[in-house]
Structure formats: C-alpha cells, structure tokens
C-alpha positions in Angstrom: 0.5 -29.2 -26.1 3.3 -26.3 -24.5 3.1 -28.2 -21.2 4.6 -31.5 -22.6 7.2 -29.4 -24.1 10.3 -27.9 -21.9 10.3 -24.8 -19.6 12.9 -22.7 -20.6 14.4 -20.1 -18.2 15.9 -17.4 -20.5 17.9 -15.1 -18.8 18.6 -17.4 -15.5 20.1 -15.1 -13.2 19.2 -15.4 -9.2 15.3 -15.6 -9.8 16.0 -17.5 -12.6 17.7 -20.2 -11.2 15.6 -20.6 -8.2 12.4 -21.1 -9.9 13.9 -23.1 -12.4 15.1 -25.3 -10.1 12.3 -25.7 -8.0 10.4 -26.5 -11.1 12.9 -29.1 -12.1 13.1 -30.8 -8.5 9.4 -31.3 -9.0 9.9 -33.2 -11.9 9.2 -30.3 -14.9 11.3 -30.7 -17.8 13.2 -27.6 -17.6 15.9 -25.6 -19.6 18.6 -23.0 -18.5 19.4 -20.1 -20.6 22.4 -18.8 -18.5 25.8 -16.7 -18.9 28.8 -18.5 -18.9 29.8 -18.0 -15.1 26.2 -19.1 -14.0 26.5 -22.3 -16.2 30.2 -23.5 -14.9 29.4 -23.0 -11.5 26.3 -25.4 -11.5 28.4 -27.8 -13.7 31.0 -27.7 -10.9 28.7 -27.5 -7.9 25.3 -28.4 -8.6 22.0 -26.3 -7.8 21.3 -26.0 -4.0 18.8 -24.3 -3.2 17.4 -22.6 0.2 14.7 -21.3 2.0 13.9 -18.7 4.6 11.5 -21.4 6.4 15.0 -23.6 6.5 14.2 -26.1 3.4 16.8 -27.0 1.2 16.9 -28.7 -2.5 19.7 -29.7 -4.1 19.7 -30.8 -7.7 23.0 -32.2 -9.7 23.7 -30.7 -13.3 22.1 -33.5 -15.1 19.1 -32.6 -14.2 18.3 -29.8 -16.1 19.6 -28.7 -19.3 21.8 -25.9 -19.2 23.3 -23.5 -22.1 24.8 -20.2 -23.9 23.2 -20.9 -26.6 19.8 -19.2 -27.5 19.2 -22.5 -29.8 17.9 -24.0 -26.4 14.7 -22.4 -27.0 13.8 -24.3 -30.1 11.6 -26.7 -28.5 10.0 -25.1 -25.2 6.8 -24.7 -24.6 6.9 -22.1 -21.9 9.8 -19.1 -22.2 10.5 -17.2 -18.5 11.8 -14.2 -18.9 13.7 -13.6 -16.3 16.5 -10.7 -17.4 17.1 -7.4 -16.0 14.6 -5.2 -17.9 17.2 -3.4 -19.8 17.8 -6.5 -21.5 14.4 -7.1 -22.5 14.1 -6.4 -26.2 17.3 -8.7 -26.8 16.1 -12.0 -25.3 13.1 -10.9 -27.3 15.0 -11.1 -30.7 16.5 -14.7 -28.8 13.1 -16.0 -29.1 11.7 -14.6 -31.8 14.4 -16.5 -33.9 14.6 -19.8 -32.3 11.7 -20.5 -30.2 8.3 -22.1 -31.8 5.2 -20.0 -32.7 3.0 -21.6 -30.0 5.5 -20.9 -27.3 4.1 -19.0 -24.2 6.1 -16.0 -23.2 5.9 -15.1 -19.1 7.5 -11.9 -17.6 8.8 -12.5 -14.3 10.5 -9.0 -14.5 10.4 -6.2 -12.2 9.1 -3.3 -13.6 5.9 -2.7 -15.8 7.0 -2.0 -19.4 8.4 -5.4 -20.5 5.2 -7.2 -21.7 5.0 -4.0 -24.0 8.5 -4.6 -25.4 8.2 -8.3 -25.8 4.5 -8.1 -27.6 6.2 -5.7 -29.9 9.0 -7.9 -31.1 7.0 -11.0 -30.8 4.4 -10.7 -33.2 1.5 -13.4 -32.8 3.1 -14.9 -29.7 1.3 -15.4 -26.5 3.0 -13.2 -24.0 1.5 -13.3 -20.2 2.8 -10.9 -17.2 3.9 -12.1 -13.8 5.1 -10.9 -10.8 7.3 -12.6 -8.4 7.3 -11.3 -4.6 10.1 -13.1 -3.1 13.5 -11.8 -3.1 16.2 -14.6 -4.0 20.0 -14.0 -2.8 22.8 -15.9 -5.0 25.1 -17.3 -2.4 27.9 -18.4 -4.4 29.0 -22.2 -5.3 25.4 -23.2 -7.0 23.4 -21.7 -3.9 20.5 -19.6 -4.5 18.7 -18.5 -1.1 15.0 -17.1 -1.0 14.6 -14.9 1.4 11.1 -13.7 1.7 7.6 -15.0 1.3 5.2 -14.9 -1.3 3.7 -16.5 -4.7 4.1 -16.3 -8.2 1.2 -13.9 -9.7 0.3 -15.1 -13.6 -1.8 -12.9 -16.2 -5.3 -15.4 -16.1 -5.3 -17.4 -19.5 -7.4 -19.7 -21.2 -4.8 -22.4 -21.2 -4.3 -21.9 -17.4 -0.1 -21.3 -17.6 -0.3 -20.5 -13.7 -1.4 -23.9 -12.9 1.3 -25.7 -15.2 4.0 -23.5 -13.1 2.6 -24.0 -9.9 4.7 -26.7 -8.0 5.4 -28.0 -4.3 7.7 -25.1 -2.9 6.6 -22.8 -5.4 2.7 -21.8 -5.6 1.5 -19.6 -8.8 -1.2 -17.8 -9.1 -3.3 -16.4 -11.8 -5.2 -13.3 -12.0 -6.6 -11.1 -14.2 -5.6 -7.9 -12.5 -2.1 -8.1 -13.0 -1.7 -4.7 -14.4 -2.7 -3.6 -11.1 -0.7 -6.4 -9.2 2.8 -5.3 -11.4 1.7 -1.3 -10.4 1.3 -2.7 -6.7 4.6 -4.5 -6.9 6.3 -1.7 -7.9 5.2 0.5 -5.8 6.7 -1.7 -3.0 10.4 -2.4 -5.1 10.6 1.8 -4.5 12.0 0.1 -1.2 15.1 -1.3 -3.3 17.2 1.5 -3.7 16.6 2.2 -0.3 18.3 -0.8 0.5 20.8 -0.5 -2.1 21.3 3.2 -0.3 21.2 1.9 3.2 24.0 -1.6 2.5 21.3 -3.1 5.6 19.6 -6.1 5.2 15.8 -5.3 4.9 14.5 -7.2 7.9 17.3 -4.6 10.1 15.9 -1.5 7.5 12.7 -2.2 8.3 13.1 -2.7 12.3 14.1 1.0 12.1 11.0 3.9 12.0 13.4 6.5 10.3 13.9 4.1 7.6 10.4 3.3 7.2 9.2 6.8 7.4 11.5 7.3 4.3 9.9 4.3 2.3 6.7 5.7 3.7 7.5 9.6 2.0 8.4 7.7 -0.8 5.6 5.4 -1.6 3.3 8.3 -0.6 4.8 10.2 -3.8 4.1 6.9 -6.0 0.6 6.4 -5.2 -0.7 10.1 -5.7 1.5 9.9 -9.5 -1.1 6.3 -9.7 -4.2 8.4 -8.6 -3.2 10.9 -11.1 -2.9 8.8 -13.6 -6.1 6.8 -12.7 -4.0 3.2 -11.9 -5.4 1.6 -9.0 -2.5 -0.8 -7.7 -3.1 -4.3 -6.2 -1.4 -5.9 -3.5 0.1 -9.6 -3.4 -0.7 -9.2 0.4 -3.5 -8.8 2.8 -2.5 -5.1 2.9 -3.9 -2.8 0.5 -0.7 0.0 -1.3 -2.9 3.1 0.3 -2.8 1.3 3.7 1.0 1.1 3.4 2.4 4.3 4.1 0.6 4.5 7.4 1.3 1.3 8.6 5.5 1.6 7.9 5.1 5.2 10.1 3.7 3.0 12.6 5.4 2.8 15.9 8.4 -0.3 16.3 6.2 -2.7 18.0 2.8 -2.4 16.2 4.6 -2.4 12.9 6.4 -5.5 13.7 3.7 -7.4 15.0 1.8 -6.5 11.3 4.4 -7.5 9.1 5.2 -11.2 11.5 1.8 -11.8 10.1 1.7 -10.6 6.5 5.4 -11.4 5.4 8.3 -13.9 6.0 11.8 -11.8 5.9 14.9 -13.7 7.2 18.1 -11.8 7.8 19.8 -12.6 5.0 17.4 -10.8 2.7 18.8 -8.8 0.2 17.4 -6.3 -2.4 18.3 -7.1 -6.0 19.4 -3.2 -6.1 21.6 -3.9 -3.2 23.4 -7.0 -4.9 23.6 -4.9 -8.1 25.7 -2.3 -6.8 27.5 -4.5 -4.8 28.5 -6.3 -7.7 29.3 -2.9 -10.2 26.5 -3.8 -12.5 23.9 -1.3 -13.1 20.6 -1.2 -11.9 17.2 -1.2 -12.5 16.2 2.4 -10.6 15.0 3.4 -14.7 12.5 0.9 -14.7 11.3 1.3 -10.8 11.6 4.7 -9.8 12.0 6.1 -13.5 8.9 4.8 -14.7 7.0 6.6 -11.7 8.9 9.3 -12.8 7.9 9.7 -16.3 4.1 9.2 -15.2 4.5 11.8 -12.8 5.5 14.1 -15.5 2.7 13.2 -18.0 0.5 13.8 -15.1 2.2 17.5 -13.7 3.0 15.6 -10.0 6.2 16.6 -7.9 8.0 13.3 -6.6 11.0 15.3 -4.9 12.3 12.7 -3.1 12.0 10.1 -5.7 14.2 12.2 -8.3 17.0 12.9 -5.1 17.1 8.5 -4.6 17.6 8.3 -8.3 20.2 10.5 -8.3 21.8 8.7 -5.5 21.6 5.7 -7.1 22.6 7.0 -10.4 26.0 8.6 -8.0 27.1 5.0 -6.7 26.4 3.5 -9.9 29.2 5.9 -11.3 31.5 5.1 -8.6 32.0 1.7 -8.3 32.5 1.4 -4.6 29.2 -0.5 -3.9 26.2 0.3 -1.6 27.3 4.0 0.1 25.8 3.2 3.8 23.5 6.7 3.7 21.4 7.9 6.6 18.0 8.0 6.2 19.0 11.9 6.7 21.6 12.2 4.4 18.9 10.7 1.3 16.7 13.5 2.5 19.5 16.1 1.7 18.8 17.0 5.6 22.2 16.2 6.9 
C-alpha cells in the first residue's frame, strides 16, 4: 500500500517544511526534497516549528530524511508538491523519473493550473489537488511559524489520501469540489500582492478599511471574470467569496468582530508575496492575479485594477529593493 511507503515533500520550502514536519512529529515516515540552504540549516539547527495558538514542535535532523537529490523519491508512496508554481513541470520530470508508478501526486500549490501540468507529464499517475489556507513564515535557524488558521483541503479519492495526511496539529480534508475550493482560494491570495505592495503584516492591513476596500475592488473584479466564465468558487470558511467584498468594506468594528470568529491571524503573519520580494525572488502574481487575467480576457471582462497591481508587482520585482510601502492610494494611481 502508498501509505506504508514514505511521504515525500518535493520542493520543501516554508509550507513544505511545516507540513512535513508536523507529519513527521506525528510519527509519518516522511522525506525532504529541499535546496541546499534549507537542508544545512535543519542539519545544523533542527526543525522547530510554531504556531499562532503558541504550540511549538521541535524535531532533530534524524528524524526525517532529508536530500538534494531527486533519487529520494524512489520509494514514496505519497509525493507533495509543494514548489512555487513556476517550477511545476520540473519537479514533474523529478518524479516522473524516479518515483514509482503507484505513487500519489498532491498539489499543495497556490494557483489553479498545476494539476494540469503535472497530469500532463505524469502519464498514468494519480495526481490529487489541494489547497492549503494557512500562511507559514520561515523564521530562520530551522523555524517555520504558521501564522493563520485553517485545514488542508484534498481532491476526494477512493483510497481516502486526506485521511492518511490528516495528523494531530494538522487536520485534512477531502472534498470533491476542489476545483471550486482552489478558484475560492485564489480569489482570496489576490490579497498577497497587496501585502507584498503594502510591507504590513496582514492582521495591521486588514485592521485598516482603505486597505480592505482595495482587496474589496479587487476581489469584486475576480468574481464577476468567475461569473463570466461560469466557475462558482468555494470557500474553506463559513463565508461564502460573494459575501466577501461586502463584509471587508464593512466598518472597523463589525469587520473585526467577523473575522475574530472565522479566522486566526497573529501579527507575525506574512504573505508568501511579501517574503518573495523581500527576499529578490520572483513571484507568483502570474499564477494569482495572471490567471484571472487571462480568463477575464477569454471572457471580454475589464479588471483595471488587477492589471495596475500586476504591474506593481512586476515594478518591485525589477528593482530589487523589496516590498515598496504603497498607499492604498498610490495602487489606485489616485495619488
């Protein structure tokens, strides 16, 4: 059976490293596929890792298997693919080559194209979608910090992968929606170059109505390109994606009290955008924002605003200075 085989974390970057290592603290055999820095600082420091509710696991190096080397995926049973998706089609080729036939492929990538790039090069394989809510912030020295709430969403299969992922500290769900729940996740990552934009933590972005009117303008633009294209988005949350816009113009105090109940944010959360440009890599806004983008064109929609934040994003990439600290004002072009 997969599930007496290895889970091997291919591409174990922040949200690699944290699910991985809650799945080894609860006793999963599990592999790391990681890049040279990522492996010689958990040699050197071990994996800790933290919670927003103030929990804290710490595992030593021996306790998972770590490596460079794609040959690590010879004998897994489960594959997650956790790259940025611009690096999809290569792990891809990674398992195609080394991992076995009955191996179970799961995309815990932002975005919605990858399960389309890794069916194509992985003829035959079983390849599931997933969606992961929570952000997770690398901290340095082996620390990886989550910083929101939320569980793991799973495409529903007959072998029940969701349940064989699903550990203490880290639920996992499956569904059979999750076209809709990766459209609906989406739809709220439109909030990352925002952050990115802003350089403010998101529980301090979203305290501020200005901010969340622009998310709001935003999101507004990505659910009529949906409608368009006939997509109905699902939420991980009580809140359904139409109800969103209206609630984030919301006045300070009613929105607040809404999102204490629906969502955990501490204040060291991060966006993945944010921590990108902070770190001169380039990020995903072609897979967020673009993708809308390119629906909204097969479907004759205007998404102003959306084209002006990838722009923006597109301009810090180019410089190298890390997040530009905009105005809600000067992303508007108002300013």
């Amino acid at each position: 059976m997969v599930t007496d085989r290895p889970i091997v974390v291919a591409g174990a970057g922040a949200i690699g490293c944290f699910v991985g290592g809650q799945l080894a603290a609860a006793g999963r055999r599990v592999a790391l596929l990681v890049r040279p820095r990522v492996k010689t600082e958990i040699e050197r420091f071990g994996l800790r890792l933290t919670d927003f509710d103030g929990s804290e696991t710490k595992l030593g190096a021996g306790q998972l298997a770590l490596s460079e080397d794609p040959a690590i995926l010879h004998s897994a049973g489960i594959v997650l693919v956790t790259v940025k998706s611009a690096d999809t089609a290569d792990v891809a080729d990674q398992i195609a080559q080394h991992a076995p036939q009955d191996v179970v492929i799961v995309s815990l990538q932002n975005g919605v194209g990858n399960v389309a790039i890794l069916n194509e090069r992985l003829g035959g394989r079983r390849v599931l979608a997933g969606m992961v809510p929570f952000n997770v912030v690398a901290m340095g020295e082996g620390r990886f910090h989550r910083s929101t709430s939320g569980d793991i969403i799973v495409g529903e299969d007959a072998d029940n992968t969701a349940a064989a992922l699903s550990v203490a500290g880290l639920t996992t769900r499956a569904n059979r929606d999750i076209t809709g729940v990766q459209w609906g996740k989406l739809i709220i990552n439109l909030n990352n170059a925002l952050s990115a934009l802003s350089d403010m933590p998101l529980a301090a972005q979203l305290a501020s109505r200005d901010w969340r009117r622009l998310f709001a303008d935003q999101m507004a633009e990505g659910l009529a390109v949906l409608k368009a294209a006939g997509i109905t988005p699902a939420s991980a949350t009580p809140i359904p994606p139409n109800w969103t816009p209206t609630l984030l113009r919301l006045p300070d105090m009613i929105f607040n009290a809404i999102l204490r109940r629906t969502m955990k944010i501490d204040p060291q959360a991060r966006s993945s955008m944010w921590q990108d440009l902070k770190q001169g890599r380039k990020t995903e806004i072609d897979y967020l924002q673009g993708a809308v983008i390119a629906l909204a064109e097969q479907n004759n929609v205007e998404v102003p605003l959306m084209r002006r934040i990838v722009a923006l994003i597109k301009e810090a990439e180019t410089s190298g200075k890390g997040p530009p600290r905009l105005s809600p004002q000067q992303i508007r072009g108002v300013v």
